[in-house]
C-alpha positions in Angstrom: 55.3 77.8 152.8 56.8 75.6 155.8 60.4 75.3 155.9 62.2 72.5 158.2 66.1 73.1 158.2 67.7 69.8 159.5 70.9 68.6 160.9 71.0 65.2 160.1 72.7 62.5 161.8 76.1 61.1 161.3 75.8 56.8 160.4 79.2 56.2 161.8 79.3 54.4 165.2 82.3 55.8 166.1 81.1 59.5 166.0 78.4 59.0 168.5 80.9 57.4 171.0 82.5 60.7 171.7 81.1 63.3 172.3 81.8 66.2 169.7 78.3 67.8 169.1 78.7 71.4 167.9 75.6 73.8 167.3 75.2 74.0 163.6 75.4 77.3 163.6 74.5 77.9 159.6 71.7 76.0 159.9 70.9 78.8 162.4 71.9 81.6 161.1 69.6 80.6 157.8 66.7 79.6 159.9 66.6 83.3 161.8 66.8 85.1 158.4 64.2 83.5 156.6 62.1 84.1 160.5 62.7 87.3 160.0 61.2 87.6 156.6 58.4 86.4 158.0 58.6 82.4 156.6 57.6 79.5 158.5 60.7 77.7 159.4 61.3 75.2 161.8 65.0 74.2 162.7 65.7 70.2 163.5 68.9 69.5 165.4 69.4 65.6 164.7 72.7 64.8 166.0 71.6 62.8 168.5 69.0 60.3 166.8 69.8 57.4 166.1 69.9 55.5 162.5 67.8 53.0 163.3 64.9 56.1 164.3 63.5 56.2 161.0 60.1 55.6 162.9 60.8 59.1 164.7 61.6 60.6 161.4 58.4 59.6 159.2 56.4 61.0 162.1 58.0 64.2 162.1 58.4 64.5 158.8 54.4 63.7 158.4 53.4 66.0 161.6 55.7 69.3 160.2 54.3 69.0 156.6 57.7 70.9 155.1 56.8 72.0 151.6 61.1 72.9 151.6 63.7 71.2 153.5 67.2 72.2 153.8 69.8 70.5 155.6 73.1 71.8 156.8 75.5 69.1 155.8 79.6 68.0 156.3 81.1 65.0 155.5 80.6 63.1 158.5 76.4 63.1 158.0 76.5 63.1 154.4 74.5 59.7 154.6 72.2 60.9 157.4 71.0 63.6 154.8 70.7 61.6 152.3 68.7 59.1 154.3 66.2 61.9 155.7 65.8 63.4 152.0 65.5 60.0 150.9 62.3 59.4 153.4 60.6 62.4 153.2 60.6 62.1 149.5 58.8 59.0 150.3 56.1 61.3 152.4 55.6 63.9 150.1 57.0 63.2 146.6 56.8 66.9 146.0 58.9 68.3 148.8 61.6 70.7 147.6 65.0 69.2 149.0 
């Protein structure tokens, strides 16, 4: 079973024109426990990408194959989530989100 754990990007403008990236550490955390029971999980860091990179996403999302994805979610990229579950749901109708 493939796992892809993703923190998605924020849609707000605003939040990109400063910088306040953190390292989602759950995200993490999750990602090194499942690792260490010996699943196959791959951790995306998406602050950074853009909105408009939905190209970059459908590639990905096609290349990694997730049968699971999980994403590690505040308020701020509520939307970004929702976008990247949206898409890959597109890809692979039977993803588990």
């Amino acid at each position: 079973m493939k796992i892809l754990l993703i923190y998605p990007y924020f849609l707000e403008d605003r939040i990109h024109e400063e910088e306040i990236s953190v390292v989602p550490l759950g995200v993490y955390y999750v990602g090194a426990v499942l690792k260490e029971n010996n699943y196959d999980v791959e951790i995306l860091n998406w602050h950074n990408v853009n909105k408009a990179s939905h190209d970059i996403i459908k590639e990905t999302l096609i290349d990694k194959k997730p049968d699971v994805i999980g994403f590690s979610i505040m308020h701020a990229n509520r939307w970004g989530g929702i976008e990247i579950a949206r898409i890959a749901k597109q890809i692979n109708p039977k993803v588990k989100i």
